[in-house]
C-alpha positions in Angstrom: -4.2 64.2 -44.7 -4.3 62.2 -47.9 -6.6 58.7 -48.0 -2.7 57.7 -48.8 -1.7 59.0 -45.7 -4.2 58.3 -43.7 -3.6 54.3 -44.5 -0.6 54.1 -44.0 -0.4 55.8 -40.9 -3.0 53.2 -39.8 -1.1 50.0 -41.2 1.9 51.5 -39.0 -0.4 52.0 -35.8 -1.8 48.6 -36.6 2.5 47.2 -36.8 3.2 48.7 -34.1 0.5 46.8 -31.4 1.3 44.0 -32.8 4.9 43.8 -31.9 3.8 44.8 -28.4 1.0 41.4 -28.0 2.1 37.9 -26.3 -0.9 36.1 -26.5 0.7 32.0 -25.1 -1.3 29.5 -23.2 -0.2 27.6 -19.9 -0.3 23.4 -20.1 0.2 21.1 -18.1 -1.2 17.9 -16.2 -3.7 18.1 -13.7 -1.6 19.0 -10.3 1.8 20.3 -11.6 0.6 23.9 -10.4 -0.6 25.2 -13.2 -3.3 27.5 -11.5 -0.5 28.8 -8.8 1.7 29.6 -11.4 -1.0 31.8 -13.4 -1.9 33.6 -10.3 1.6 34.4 -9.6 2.1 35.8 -13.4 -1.0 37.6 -12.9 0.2 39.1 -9.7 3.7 40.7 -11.4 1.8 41.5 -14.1 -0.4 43.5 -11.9 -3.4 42.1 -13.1 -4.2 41.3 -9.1 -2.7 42.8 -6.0 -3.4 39.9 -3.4 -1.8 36.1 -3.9 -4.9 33.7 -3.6 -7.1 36.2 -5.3 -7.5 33.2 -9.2 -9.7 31.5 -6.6 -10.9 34.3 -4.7 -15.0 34.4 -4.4 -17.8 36.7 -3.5 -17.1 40.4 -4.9 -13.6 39.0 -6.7 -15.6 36.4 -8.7 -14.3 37.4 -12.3 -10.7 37.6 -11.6 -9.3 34.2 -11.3 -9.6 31.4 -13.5 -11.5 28.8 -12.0 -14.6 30.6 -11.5 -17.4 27.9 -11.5 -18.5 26.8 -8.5 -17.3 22.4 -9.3 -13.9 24.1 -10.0 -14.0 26.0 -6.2 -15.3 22.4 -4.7 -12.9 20.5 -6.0 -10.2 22.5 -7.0 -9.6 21.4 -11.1 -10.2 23.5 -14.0 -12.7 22.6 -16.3 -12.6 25.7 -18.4 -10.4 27.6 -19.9 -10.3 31.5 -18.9 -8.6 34.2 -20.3 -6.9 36.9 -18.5 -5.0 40.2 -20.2 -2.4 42.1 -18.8 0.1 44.6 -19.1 3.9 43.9 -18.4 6.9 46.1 -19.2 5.1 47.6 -22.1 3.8 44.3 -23.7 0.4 43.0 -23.5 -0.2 39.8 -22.2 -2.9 37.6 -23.3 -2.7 34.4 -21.0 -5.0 31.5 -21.8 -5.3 28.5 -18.5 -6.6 25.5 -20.1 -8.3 22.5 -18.3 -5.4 20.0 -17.1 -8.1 17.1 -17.0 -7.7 15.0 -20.0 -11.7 14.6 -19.7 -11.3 18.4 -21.3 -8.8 17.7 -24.3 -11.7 19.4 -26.8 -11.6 22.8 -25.1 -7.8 22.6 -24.1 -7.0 21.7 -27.9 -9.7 24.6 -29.7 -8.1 27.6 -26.6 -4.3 26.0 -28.2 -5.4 27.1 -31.7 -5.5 30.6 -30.0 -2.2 30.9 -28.9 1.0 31.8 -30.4 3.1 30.4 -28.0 2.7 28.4 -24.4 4.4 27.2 -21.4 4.4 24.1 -20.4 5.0 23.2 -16.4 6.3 20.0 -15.3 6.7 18.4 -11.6 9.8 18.5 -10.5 9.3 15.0 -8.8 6.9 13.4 -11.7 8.4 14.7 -14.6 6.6 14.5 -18.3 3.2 12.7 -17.6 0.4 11.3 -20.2 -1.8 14.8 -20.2 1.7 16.7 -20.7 2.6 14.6 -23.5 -0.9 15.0 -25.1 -0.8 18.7 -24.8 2.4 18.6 -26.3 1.6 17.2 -29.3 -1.3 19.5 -30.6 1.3 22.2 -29.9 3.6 20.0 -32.1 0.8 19.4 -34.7 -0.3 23.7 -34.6 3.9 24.5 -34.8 3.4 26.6 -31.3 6.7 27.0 -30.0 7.6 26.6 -25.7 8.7 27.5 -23.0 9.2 25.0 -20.3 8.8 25.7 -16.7 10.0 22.7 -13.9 8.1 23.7 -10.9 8.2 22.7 -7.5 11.8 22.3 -6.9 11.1 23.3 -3.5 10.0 19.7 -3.0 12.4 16.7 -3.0 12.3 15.8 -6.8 13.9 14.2 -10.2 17.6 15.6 -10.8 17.3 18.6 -13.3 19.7 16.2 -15.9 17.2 13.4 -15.8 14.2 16.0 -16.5 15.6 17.5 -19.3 16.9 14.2 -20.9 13.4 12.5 -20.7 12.0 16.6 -22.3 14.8 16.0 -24.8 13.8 12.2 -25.5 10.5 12.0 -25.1 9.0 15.2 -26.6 12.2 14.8 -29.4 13.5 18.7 -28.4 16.8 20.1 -27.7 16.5 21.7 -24.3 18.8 24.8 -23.2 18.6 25.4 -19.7 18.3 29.0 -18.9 17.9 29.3 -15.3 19.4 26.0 -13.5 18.5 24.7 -9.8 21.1 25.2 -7.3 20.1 21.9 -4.9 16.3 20.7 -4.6 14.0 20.1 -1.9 15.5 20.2 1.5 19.0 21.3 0.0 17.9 24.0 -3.0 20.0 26.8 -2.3 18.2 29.0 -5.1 18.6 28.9 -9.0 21.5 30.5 -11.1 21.1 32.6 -14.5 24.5 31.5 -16.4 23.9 33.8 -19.2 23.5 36.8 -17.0 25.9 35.6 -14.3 22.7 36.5 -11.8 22.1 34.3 -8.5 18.4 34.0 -7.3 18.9 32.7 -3.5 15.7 30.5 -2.0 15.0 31.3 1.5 12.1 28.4 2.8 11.2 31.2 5.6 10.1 34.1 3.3 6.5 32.7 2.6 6.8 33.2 -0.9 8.3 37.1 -1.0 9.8 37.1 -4.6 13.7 37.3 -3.6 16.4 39.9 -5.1 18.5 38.9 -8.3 22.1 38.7 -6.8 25.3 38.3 -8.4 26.6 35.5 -9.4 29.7 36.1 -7.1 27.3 36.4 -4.4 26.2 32.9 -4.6 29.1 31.7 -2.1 27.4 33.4 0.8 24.8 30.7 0.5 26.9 27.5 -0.2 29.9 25.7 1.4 32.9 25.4 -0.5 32.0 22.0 -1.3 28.8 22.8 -2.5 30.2 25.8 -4.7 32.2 23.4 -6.2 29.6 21.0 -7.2 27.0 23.2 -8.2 29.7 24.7 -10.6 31.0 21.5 -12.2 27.0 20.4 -12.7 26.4 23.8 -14.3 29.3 23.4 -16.4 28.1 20.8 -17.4 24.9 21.7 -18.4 26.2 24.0 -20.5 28.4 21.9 -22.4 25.9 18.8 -22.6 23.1 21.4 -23.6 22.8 23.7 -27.4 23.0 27.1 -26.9 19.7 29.1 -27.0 18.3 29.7 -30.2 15.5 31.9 -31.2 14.7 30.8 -34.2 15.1 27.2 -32.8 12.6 27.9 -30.1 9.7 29.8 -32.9 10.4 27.4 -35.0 9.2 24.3 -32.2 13.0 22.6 -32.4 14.4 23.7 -29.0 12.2 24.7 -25.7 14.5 26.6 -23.1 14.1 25.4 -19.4 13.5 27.5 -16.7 13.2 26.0 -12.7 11.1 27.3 -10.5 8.8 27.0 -7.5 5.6 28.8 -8.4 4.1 28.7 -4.9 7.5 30.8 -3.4 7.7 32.9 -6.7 11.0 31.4 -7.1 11.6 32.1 -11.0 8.4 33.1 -12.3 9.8 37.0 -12.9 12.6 35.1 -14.9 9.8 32.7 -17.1 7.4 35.9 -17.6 10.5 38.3 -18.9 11.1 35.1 -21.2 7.7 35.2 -22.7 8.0 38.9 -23.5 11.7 38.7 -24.5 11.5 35.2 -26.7 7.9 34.6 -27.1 6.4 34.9 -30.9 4.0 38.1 -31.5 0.7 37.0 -33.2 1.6 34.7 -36.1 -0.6 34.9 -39.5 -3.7 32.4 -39.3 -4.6 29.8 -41.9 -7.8 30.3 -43.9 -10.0 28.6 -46.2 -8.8 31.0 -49.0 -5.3 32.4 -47.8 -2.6 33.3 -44.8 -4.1 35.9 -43.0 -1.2 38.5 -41.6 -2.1 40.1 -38.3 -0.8 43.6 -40.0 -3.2 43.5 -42.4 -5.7 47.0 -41.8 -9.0 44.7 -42.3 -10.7 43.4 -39.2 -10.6 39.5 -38.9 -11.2 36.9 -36.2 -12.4 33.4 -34.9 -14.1 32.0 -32.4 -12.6 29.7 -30.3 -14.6 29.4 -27.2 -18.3 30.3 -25.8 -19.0 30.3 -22.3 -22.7 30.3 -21.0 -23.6 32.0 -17.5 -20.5 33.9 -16.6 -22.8 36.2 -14.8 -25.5 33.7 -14.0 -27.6 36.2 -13.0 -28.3 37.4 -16.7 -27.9 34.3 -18.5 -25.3 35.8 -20.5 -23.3 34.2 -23.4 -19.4 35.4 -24.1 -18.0 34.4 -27.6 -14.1 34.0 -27.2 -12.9 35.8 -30.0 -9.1 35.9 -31.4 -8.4 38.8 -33.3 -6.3 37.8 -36.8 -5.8 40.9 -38.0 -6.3 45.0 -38.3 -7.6 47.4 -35.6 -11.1 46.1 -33.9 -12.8 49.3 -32.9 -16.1 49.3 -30.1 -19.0 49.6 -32.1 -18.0 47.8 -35.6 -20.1 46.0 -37.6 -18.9 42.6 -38.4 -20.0 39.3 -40.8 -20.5 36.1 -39.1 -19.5 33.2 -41.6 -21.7 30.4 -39.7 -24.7 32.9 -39.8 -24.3 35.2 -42.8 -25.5 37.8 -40.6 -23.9 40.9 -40.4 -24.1 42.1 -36.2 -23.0 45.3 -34.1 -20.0 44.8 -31.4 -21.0 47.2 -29.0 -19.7 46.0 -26.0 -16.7 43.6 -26.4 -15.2 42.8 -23.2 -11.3 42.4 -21.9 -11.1 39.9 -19.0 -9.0 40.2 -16.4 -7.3 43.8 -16.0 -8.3 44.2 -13.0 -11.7 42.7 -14.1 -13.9 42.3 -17.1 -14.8 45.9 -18.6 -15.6 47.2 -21.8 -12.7 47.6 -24.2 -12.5 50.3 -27.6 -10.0 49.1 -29.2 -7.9 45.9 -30.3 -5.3 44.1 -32.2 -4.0 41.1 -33.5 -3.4 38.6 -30.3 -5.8 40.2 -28.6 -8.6 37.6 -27.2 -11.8 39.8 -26.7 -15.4 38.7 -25.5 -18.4 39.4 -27.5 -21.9 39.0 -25.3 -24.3 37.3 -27.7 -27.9 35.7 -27.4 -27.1 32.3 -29.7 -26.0 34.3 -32.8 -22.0 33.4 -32.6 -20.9 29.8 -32.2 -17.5 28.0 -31.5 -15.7 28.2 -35.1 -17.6 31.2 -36.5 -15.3 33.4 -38.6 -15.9 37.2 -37.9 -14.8 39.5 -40.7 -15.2 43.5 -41.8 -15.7 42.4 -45.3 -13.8 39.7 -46.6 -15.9 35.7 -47.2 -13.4 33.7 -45.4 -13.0 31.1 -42.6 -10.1 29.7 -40.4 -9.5 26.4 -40.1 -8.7 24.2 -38.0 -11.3 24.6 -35.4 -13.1 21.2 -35.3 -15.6 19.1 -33.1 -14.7 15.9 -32.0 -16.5 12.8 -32.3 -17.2 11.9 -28.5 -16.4 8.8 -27.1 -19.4 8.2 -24.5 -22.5 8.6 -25.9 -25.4 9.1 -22.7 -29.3 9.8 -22.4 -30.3 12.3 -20.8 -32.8 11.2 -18.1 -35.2 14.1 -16.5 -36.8 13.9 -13.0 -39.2 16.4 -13.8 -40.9 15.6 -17.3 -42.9 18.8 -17.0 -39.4 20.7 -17.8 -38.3 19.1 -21.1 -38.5 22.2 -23.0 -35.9 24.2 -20.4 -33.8 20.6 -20.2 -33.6 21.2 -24.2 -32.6 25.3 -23.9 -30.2 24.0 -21.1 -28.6 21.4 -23.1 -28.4 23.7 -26.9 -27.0 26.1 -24.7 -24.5 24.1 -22.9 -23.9 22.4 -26.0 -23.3 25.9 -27.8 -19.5 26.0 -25.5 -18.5 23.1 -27.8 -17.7 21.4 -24.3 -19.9 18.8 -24.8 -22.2 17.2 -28.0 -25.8 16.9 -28.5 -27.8 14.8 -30.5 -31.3 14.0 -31.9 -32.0 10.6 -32.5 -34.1 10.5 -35.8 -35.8 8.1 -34.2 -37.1 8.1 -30.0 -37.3 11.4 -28.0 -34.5 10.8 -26.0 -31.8 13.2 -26.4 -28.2 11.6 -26.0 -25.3 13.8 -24.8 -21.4 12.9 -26.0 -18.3 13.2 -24.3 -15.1 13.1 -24.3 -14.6 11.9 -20.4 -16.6 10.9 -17.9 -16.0 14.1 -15.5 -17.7 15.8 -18.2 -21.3 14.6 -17.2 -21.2 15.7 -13.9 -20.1 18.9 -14.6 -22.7 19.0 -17.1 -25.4 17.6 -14.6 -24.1 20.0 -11.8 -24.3 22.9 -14.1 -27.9 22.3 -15.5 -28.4 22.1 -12.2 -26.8 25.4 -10.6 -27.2 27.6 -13.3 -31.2 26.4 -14.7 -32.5 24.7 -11.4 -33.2 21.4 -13.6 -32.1 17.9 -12.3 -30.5 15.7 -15.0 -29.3 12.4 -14.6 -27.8 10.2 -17.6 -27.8 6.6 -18.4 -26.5 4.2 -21.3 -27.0 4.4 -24.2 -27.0 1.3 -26.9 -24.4 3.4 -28.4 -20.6 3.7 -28.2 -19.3 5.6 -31.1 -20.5 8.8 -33.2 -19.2 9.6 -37.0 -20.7 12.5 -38.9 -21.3 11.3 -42.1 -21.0 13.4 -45.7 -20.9 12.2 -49.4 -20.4 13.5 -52.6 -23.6 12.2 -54.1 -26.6 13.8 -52.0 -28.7 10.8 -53.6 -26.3 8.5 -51.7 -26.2 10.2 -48.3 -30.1 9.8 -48.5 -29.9 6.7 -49.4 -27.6 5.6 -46.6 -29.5 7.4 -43.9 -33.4 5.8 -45.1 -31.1 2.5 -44.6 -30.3 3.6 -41.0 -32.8 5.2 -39.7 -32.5 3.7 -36.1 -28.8 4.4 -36.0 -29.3 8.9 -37.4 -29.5 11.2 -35.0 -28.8 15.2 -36.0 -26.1 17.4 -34.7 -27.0 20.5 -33.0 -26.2 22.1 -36.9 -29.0 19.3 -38.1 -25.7 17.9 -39.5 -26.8 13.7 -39.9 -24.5 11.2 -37.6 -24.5 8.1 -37.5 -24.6 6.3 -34.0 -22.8 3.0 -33.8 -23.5 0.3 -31.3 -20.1 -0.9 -32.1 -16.5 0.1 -33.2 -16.9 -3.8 -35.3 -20.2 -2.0 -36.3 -19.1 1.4 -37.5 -16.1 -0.4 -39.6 -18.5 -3.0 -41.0 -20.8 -0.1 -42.1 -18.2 2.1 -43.1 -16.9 -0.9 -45.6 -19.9 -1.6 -46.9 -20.7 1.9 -47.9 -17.3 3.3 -49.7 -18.7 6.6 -51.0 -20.0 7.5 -47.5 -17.5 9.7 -45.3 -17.6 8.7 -41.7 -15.8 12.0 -40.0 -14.2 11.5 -36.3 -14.0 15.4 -36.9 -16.3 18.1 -38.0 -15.5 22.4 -38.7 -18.5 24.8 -38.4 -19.7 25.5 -42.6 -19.7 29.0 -43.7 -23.1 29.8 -44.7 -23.3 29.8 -48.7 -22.8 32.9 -49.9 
């Protein structure tokens, strides 16, 4: 075979994976059923063979998503997981984010991963703040939706009134694609008009996925009265409602609807043959240089996540990597832009078919894990050749800044590896104050110190407490002139600290403060956000 040949039979190998990856997240606020409603996808995808098994423990601790022992006690997700499986031919790459808004930074750096998402809603609570959050990075990263109104088992909002407040509030055109015969006490089951096919609920089935009817069926399960009701509000629907669009829905103009009850299975076969029937296969990725295409043959990736102490056991550290393009093979040799260093994947690792193993081969849309000692960081760039980065991966400026107060003083140096390595997740900040030997910790919410205590805790036997600090606000800071930027940080010394990149920040007592300082030093940049530097080439 010619070297001719030989490409372009990979380029079409490489074409052909792609059109068969769904790589979509699942948002939502904390409570709408999020977690139930990834267990049951994972369950049809075959991913697990026992409902209950996402929060399974002992031998089943890798497959489910909330794996860490705060998330078992109290039953939230603070971390987003990712879980791969296979599904009439496609594969699946799910991604659960954290519904606590004290978690926005991971949530938003796991969206920039995704291609697509669903987003669940409460039947009986409709859109709420965390929804409407999540919705708009989706909004700002063009990720079209699905929506998914859960719990319709439960006495709730009339399906009209949810999807005006989706079509006012989140400014989308909704087209209702499986509708809610009754809810609560009176749901009957839900009705596909397109495919004329009738889904009947039965409240006594414990959650047994029911068979697709037809649609002439449905009068076995209704009164006349009913019938006639239910078909004048599906009418309707229809006619109040734009037609289902696919370019609409990739483009982020129109989400269809889908209602369900994730706990009884009710609809979730219907919302996962929607992601692989509608959902966008990997898109290309924004760079610092150009659009990457996921069919290019050149191995390309980011880093959108890194999780410390998976297996706490070995102290291990997984770098969540999304593949942008060509065909990853086990064993490669790839550049790390935040390093410079050039490093051996030898064991990249698939989570969640079945459980985590080793994998030899991946595509575009596929999220892999690469175990690493420190050398790969959240928004490293990971290329076969090529000097570029993808952007828009940031930091965010916390919004409580803490100390970090030690009851043994004999282990600061394991407080300090504790904290860099916590730190290294891009969960939570870390700074050095130029001045004083206290280290200060920022974050976004308040839940996120005592996960952080309970975790240095658990996972490094070290008991941290954390107290306030005299500041309230963090900027990184950056100027054209170096002479300036030295200039400005001799001037405030007792207000520097360094980012865990020895980046210089400026700590301010005050939001009056930090505008006061920011306008009387023009040619200073004060950044609320901050991207990992390629390494100068």
């Amino acid at each position: 075979m010619t070297l001719q040949a030989e490409l372009e039979t990979i380029l079409s190998t490489i074409a052909d994976e792609v059109q068969k990856r769904r790589t979509f997240a699942i948002i939502s606020h904390p409570d709408a059923g999020k977690t139930t409603l990834t267990e049951n996808l994972l369950l049809m995808g075959g991913a697990i063979h026992l409902a209950g098994q996402v929060k399974a423990r002992g031998d089943s601790r890798r497959a489910r998503s909330d794996w860490m022992k705060i998330e078992q006690e109290r039953g939230i997700s603070v971390s987003s997981a990712v879980m791969t499986f296979a599904y009439e031919g496609i594969t699946c790459n799910l991604l659960d984010t954290p519904g606590h808004e004290d978690f926005s930074e991971d949530t938003y750096r796991t969206l920039t991963a995704a291609d697509s998402a669903i987003m669940v809603i409460d039947a009986a609570k409709g859109i709420e703040a965390q929804t409407l959050k999540l919705f708009e990075v989706c909004r700002l990263r063009d990720v079209p939706i699905i929506t998914f109104i859960n719990k319709i088992d439960r006495e709730g909002v009339s399906p009209f009134e949810l999807m005006d407040e989706i079509a006012t509030k989140l400014a989308l055109d909704t087209a209702p694609m499986m509708w809610s015969a009754g809810m609560g006490g009176l749901l009957k089951g839900i009705f596909d008009p397109e495919r004329d096919r009738f889904i009947p609920y039965d409240r006594m089935s414990e959650g047994k996925e029911a068979t697709s009817l037809s649609g002439s069926e449905i009068a076995k399960y209704m009164s006349a009265d009913e019938l006639a009701a239910f078909r004048e509000e599906m009418e309707l629907a229809r006619e109040g409602s734009p037609a289902f669009d696919l370019d609409a829905y990739r483009a982020g103009h129109l989400t269809p609807v889908y209602f369900g009850s994730a706990l009884r299975k009710l609809g979730v076969r219907e919302l996962l043959n929607a992601v692989v029937q509608f959902a966008p296969t990997p898109r290309p990725q924004p760079s610092s240089v150009r659009l990457v295409q996921p069919t290019e043959p050149k191995v390309a990736g980011f880093v959108f996540k890194v999780q410390a102490n998976m297996d706490a056991n070995h102290r291990d550290r997984i770098a969540f990597m999304r593949l942008c393009s060509g065909k990853f093979k086990r064993g490669m040799r790839l550049k790390v832009s935040g390093s410079g260093k050039t490093i051996g994947i030898h064991n990249p690792t698939l989570f969640f078919a079945q459980d985590r193993e080793l994998v030899d081969e991946a595509y575009a849309g596929d999220i892999i894990g690469i175990p690493n000692h420190g050398t790969i960081r959240v928004g490293d760039t990971l290329t076969e050749s090529e000097d570029l980065t993808f952007t828009g991966i940031p930091n965010f400026a916390p919004e409580i800044l803490q100390r970090v107060r030690l009851d043994d003083p004999m282990k600061a140096k394991h407080m300090r590896r504790a904290l860099e390595s916590l730190a290294e997740e891009g969960v939570t900040q870390v700074f050095k104050p130029q001045l004083g030997a206290n280290w200060i910790v920022g974050v976004v919410g308040r839940l996120q110190l005592e996960v952080l205590a309970a975790r240095i805790e658990t996972e490094y036997e070290i008991k941290v407490s954390f107290e306030a600090s005299p500041f309230e606000t963090a900027r990184w800071v950056t100027a054209e002139d170096p002479a300036e930027l030295r200039r400005f940080v001799d001037a405030h010394r007792g207000n520097m600290a360094d980012d865990r990149d020895g980046a210089p920040v400026f700590l301010a007592k005050s939001n009056w403060e930090l505008g006061y300082t920011a306008e009387k030093w023009p040619h200073v940049r004060f950044s609320a956000t901050r991207e990992r530097a390629p390494v100068a080439a």
